[in-house]
DSSP file (Angstrom, degrees, kcal/mol; ACC not computed):
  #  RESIDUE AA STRUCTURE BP1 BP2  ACC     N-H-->O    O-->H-N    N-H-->O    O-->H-N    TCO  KAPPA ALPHA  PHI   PSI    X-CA   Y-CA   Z-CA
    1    1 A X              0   0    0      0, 0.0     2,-0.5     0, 0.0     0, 0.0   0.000 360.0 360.0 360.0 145.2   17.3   -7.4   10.0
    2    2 A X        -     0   0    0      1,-0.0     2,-1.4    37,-0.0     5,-0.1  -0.692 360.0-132.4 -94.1 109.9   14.0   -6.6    9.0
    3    3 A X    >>  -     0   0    0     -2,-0.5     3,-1.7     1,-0.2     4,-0.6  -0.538  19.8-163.5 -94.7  94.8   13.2   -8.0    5.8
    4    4 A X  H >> S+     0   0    0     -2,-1.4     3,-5.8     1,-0.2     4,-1.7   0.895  83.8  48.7  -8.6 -79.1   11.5   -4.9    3.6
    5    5 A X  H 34 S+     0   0    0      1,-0.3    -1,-0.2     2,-0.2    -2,-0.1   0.331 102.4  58.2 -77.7  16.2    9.8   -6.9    0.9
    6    6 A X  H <4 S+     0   0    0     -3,-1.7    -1,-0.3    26,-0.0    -2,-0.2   0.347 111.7  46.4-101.2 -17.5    8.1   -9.3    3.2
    7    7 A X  H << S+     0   0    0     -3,-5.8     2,-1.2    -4,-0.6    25,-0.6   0.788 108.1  57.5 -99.4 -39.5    6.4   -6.0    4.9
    8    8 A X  B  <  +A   31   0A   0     -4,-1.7    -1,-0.4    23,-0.2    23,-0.2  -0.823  69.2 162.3 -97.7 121.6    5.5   -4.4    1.6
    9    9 A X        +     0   0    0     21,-2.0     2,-0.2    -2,-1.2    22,-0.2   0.927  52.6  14.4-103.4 -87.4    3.2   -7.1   -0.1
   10   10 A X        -     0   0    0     20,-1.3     2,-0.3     0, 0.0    -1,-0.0  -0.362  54.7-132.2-111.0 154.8    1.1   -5.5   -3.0
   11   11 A X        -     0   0    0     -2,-0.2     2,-0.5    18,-0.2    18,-0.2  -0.857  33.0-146.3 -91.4 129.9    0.9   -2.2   -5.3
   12   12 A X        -     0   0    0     16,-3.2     2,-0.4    -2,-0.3    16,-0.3  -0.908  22.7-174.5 -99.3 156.9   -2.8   -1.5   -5.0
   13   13 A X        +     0   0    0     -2,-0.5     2,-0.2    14,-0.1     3,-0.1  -0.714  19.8 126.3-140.8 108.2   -3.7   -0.1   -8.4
   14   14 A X  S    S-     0   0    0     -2,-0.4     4,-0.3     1,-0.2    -2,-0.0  -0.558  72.1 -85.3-144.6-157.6   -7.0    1.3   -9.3
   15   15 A X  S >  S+     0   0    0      2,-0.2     3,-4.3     1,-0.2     4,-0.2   0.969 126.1  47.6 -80.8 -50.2   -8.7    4.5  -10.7
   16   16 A X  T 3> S+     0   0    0      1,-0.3     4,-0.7     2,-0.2    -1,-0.2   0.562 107.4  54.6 -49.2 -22.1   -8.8    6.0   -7.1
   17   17 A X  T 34 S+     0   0    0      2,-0.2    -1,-0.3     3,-0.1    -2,-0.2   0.142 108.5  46.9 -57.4 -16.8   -5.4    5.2   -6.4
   18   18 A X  T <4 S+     0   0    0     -3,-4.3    -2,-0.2    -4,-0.3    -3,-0.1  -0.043 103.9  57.1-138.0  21.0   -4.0    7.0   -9.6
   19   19 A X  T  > S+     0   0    0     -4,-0.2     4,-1.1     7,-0.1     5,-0.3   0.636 111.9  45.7-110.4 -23.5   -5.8   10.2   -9.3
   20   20 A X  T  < S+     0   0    0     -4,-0.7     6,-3.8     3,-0.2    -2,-0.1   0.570 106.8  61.2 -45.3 -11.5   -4.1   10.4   -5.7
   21   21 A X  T  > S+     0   0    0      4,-0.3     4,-1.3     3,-0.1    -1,-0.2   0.860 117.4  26.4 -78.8 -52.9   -1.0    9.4   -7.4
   22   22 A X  T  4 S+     0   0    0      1,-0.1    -2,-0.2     2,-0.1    -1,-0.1   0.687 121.5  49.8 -99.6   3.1   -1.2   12.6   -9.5
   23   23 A X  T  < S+     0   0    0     -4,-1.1    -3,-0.2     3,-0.1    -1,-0.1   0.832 135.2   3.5 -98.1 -57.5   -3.1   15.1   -7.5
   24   24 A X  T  4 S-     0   0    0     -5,-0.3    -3,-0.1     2,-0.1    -2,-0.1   0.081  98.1-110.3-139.5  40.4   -1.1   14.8   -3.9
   25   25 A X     <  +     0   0    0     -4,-1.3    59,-1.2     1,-0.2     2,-0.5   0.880  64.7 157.1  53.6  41.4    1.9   12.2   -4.9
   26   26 A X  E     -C   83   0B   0     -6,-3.8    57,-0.2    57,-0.2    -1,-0.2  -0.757  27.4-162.2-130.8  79.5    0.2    9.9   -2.8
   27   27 A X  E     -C   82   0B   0     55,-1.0    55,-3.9    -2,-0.5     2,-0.3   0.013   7.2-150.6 -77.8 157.9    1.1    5.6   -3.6
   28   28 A X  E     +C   81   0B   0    -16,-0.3   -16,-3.2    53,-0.3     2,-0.3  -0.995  26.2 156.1-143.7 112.9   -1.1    2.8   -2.3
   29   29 A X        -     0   0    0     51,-3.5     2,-0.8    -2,-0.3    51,-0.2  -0.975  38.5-104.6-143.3 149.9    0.2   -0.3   -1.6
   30   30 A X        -     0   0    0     -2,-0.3   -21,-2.0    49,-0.2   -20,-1.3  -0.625  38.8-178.4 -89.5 135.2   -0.5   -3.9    0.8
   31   31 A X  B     -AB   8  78A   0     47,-2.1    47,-0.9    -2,-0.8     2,-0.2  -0.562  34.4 -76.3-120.3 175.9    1.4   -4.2    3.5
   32   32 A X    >   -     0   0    0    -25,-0.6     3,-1.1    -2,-0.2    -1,-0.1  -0.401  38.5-130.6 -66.2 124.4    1.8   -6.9    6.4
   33   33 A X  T 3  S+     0   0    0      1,-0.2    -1,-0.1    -2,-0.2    46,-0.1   0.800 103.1  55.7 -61.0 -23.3   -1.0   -6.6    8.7
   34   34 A X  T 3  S+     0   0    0      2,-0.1     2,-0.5    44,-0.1    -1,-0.2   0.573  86.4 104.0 -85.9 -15.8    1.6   -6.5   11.6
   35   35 A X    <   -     0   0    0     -3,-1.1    -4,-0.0     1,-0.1    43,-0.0  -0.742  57.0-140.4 -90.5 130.5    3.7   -3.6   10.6
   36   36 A X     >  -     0   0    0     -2,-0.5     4,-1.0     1,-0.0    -1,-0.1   0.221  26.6 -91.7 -60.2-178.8    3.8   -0.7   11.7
   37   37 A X  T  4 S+     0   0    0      1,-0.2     4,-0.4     2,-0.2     5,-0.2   0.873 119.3  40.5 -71.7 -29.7    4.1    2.8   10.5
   38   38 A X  T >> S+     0   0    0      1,-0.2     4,-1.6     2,-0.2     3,-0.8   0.838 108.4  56.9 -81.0 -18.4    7.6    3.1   10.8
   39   39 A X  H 3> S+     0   0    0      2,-0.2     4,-1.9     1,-0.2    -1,-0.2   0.656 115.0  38.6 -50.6 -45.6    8.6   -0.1    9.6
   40   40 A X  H 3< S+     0   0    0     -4,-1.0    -1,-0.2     2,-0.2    -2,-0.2   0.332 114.2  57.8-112.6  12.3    6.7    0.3    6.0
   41   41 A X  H X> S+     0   0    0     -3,-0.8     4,-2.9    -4,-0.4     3,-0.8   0.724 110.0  46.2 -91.0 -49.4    8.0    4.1    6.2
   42   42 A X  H 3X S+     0   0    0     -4,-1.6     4,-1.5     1,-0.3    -2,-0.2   0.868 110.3  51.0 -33.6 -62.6   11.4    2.3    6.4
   43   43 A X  H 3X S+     0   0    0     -4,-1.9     4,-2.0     2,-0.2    -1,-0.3   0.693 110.2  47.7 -70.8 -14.2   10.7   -0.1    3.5
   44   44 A X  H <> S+     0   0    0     -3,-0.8     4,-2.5     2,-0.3     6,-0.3   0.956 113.8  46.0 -69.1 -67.1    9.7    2.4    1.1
   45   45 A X  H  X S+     0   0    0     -4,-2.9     4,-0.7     1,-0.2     5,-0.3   0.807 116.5  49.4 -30.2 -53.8   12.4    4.3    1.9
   46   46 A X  H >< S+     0   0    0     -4,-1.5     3,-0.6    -5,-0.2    -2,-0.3   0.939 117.7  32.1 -55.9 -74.6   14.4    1.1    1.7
   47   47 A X  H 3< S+     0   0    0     -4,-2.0    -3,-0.2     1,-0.3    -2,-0.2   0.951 120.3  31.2 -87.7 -43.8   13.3   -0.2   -1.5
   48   48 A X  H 3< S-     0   0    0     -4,-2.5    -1,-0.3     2,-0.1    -2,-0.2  -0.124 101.4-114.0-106.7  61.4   12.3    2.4   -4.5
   49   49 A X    <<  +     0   0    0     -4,-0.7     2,-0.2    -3,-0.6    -4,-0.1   0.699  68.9 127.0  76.9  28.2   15.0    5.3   -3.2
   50   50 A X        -     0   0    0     -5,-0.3     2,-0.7    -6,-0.3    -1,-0.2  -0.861  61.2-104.3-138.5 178.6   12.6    8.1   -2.1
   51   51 A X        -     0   0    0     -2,-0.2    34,-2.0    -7,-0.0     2,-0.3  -0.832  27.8-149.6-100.1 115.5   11.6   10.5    0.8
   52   52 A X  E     +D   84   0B   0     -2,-0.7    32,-0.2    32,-0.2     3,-0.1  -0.610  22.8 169.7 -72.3 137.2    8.2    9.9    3.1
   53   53 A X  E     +     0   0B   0     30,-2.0     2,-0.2     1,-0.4    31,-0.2   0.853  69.8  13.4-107.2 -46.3    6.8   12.6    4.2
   54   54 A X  E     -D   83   0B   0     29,-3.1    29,-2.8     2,-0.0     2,-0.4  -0.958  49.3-163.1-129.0 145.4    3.2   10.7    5.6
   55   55 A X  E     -D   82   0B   0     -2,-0.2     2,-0.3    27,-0.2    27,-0.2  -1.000  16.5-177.5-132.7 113.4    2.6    7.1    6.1
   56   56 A X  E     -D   81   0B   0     25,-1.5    25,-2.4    -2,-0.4     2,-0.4  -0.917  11.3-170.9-107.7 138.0   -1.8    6.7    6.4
   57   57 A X  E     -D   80   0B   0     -2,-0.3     2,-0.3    23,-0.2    23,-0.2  -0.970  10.5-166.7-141.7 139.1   -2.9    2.9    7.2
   58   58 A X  E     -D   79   0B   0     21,-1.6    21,-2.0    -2,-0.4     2,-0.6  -0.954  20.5-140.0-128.6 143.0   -6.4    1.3    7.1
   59   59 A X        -     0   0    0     -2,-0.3     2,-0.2    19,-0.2    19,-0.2  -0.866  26.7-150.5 -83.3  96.1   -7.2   -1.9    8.4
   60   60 A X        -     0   0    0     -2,-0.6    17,-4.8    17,-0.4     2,-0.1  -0.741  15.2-125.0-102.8 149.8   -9.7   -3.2    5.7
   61   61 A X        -     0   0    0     -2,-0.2    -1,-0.1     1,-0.2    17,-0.0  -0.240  31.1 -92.2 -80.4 140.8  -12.3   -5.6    7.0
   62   62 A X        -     0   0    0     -2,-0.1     2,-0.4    14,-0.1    -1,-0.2   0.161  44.9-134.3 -45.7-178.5  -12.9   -8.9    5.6
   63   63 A X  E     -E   74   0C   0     11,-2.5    11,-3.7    12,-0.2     2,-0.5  -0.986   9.2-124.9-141.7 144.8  -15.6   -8.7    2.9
   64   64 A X  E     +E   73   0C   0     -2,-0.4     2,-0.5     9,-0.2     9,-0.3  -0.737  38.4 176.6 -98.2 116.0  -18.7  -11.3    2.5
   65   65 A X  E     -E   72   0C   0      7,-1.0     7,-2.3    -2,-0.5     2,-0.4  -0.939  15.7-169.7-116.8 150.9  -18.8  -12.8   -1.1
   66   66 A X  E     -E   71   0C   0     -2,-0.5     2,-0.6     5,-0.2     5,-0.2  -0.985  11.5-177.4-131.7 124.7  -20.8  -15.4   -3.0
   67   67 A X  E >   -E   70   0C   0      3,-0.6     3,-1.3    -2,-0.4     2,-0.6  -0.986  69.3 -44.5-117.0 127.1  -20.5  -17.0   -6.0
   68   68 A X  T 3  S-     0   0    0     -2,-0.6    -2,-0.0     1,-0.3     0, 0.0  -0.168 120.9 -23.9  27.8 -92.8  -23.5  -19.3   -6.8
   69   69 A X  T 3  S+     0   0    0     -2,-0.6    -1,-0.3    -3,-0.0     2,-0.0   0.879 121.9  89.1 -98.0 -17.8  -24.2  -21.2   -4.1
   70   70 A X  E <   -E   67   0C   0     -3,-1.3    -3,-0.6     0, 0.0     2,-0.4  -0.095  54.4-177.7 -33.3 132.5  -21.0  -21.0   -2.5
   71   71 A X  E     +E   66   0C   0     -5,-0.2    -5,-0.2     2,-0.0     2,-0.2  -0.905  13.8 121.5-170.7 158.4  -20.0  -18.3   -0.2
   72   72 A X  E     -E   65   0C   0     -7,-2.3    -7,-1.0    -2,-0.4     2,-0.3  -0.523  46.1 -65.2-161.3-166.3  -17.2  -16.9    1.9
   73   73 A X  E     -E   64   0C   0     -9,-0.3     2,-0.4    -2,-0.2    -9,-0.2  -0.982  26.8-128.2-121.7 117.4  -14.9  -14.1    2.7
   74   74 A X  E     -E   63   0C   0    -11,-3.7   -11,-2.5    -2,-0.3     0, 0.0  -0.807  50.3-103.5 -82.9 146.0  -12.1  -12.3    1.0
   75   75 A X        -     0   0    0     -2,-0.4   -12,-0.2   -13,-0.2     2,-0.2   0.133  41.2-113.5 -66.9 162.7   -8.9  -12.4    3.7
   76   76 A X        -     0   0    0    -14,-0.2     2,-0.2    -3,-0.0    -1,-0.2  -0.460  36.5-166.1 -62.4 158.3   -8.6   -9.2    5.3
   77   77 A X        -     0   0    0    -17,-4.8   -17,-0.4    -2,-0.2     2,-0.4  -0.941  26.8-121.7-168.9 171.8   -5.4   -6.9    4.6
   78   78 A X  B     -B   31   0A   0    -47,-0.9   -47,-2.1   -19,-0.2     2,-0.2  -0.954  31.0-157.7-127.9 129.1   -3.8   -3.8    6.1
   79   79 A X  E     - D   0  58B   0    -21,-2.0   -21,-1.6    -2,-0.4     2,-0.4  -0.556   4.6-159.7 -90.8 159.4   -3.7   -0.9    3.0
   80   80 A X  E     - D   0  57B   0    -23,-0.2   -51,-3.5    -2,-0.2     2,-0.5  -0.909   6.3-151.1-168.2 116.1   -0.9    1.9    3.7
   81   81 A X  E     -CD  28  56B   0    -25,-2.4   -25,-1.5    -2,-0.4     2,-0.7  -0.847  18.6-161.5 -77.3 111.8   -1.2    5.6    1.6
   82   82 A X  E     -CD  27  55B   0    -55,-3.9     2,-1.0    -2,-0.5   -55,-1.0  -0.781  11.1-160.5-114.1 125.7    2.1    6.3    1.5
   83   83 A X  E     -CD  26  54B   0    -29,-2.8   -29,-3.1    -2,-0.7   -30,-2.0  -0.722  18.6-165.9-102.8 112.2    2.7   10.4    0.7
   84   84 A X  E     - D   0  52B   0    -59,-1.2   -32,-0.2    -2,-1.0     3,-0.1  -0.260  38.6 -73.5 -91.6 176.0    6.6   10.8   -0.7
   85   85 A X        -     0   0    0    -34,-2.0     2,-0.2     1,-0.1    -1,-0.1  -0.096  62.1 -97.3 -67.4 172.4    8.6   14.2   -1.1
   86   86 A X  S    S+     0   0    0      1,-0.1     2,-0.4     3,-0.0    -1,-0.1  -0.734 113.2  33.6 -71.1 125.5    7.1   16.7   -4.5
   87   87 A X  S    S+     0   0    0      1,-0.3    -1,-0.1    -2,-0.2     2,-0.0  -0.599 100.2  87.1 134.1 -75.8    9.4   15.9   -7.4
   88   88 A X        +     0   0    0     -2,-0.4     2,-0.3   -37,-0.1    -1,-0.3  -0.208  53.2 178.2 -78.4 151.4   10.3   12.3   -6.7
   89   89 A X        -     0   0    0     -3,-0.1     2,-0.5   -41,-0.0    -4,-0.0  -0.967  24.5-125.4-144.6 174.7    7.9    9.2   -8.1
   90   90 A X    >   -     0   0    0     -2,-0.3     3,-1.2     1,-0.1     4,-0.2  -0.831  14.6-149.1-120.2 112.5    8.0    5.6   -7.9
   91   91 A X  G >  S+     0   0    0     -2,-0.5     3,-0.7     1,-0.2    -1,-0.1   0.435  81.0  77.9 -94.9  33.6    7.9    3.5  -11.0
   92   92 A X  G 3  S+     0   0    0      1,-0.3    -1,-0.2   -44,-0.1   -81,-0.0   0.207  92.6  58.8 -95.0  25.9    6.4    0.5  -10.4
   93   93 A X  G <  S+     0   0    0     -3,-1.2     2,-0.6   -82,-0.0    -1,-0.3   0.053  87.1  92.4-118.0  20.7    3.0    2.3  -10.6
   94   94 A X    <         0   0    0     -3,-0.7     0, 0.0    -4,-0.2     0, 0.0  -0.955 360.0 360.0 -81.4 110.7    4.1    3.4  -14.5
   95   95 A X              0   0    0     -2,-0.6    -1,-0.1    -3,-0.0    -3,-0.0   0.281 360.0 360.0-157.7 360.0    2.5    0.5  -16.7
């Protein structure tokens, strides 16, 4: 069995992310870099009780950071738009 909450990781939550939320019902979350679209269409479905209608995924690229002399990379991650039925919401983006 296909363990949901191991594919869906994160709620991203940010300004750009919650005016899609209320303009075209449209959640933002991190997902497992290895899962497909039906697989995190699955878990949605699966976990908060609603209908996908479109599942959008970007691969975002690591990003180069520095903090004082130090410097690195933040990890890479796979982002997933997910656009549920008109009506229904999900409310672990409510806080």
């Amino acid at each position: 069995m296909i363990k949901y909450y191991e594919i869906i990781q994160a709620p991203i939550i940010t300004e750009k992310s919650t005016k899609l939320i209320e303009s075209a019902n449209t959640y933002t979350f991190k997902v497992d870099r290895k899962a497909n679209k039906i697989e995190i269409k699955k878990a949605i479905e699966k976990i908060f009780d609603v209908t996908v209608v479109r599942v959008n995924t970007i691969n975002v690229k690591p990003k180069f950071k520095r903090m004082g002399r130090h410097e690195g990379y933040k990890s890479a991650y796979k982002k997933a738009m997910v656009t549920i039925l008109e009506g229904q919401k999900i409310d672990a983006f409510n806080v």
